[in-house]
C-alpha angles and dihedrals in degrees: 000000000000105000093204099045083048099068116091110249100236104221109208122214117276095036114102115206113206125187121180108172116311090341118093115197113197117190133178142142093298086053139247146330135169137190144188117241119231109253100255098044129087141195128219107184112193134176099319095334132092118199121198118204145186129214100216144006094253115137102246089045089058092042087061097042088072108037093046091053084052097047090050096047096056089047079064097045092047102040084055104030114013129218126265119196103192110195119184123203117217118198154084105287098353118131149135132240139204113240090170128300091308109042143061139189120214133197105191100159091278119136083246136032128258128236124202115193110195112230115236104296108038142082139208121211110177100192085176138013095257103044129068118192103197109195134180138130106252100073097202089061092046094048089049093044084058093039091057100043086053085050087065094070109004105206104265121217110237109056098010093241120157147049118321147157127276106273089359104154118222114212104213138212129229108249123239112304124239121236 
């Protein structure tokens, strides 16, 4: 068996787990989040726990133990916690800044600026002008927002310069040698 669809999903107060036929609704104080359930896999809910189960040991079957459990684990963290993507940008010049709570202007040594609108759900902070903290509650959406942000100006080898994640090592390249 899986050993990650085995474990038991804790549900913490203040969080309300719905399930109406193959569809789980997951809703907390951040806010909610539903999902459809793959055909073969079920769901047993009992007093704060959530069990997710298979029907068989085939191998697609397996492959979507695990994942579903996954996926409906991070509905409850989000849905409680919420998720924080935190990127730095590292350059002369270069910088973010705040145009509200979903939107953000970057200088990253174009001729333009660049504007980055957030899509429902997510939210910008720029505490400095070289780091971007990205939040929401559907972890999949944060992680691509960042993803895409960072897109914009990869960090490039040679003199580090460019958007990266928060403690994202850069591994560098030795510049041209003299003769």
């Amino acid at each position: 068996m899986s050993r990650v669809g085995r474990s038991p999903i804790t549900v913490p107060s203040g969080v309300e787990v719905k399930l109406n036929g193959s569809t789980v609704t997951v809703k907390g104080s951040q806010g909610e989040l539903s999902h459809e359930l793959p055909e073969p896999i079920t769901l047993r809910q009992e007093e704060n726990e959530i069990v997710v189960e298979r029907p068989n040991d085939e191998r697609q079957s397996r492959a979507l133990h695990g994942l579903t459990r996954s996926l409906i684990w991070n509905m409850v963290v989000g849905v409680s916690e919420g998720f924080v993507k935190e990127l730095d940008i590292v350059g002369v010049g270069y910088r973010a800044q705040a145009k509200g709570p979903a939107a953000i202007e970057l200088a990253l040594g174009f001729s333009h600026p660049v504007s980055v609108t957030a899509p429902d759900g997510i939210t910008f902070e720029v505490p400095q002008p070289t780091r971007i903290i990205v939040k929401g509650i559907d972890k999949a959406k944060v992680g691509q927002v960042a993803a895409d942000i960072r897109k914009l100006r990869k960090p490039e080898p040679y003199k580090g310069k460019g958007v990266r994640y928060l403690n994202e090592r850069v591994m560098r390249k030795a510049g041209k040698a003299a003769k």
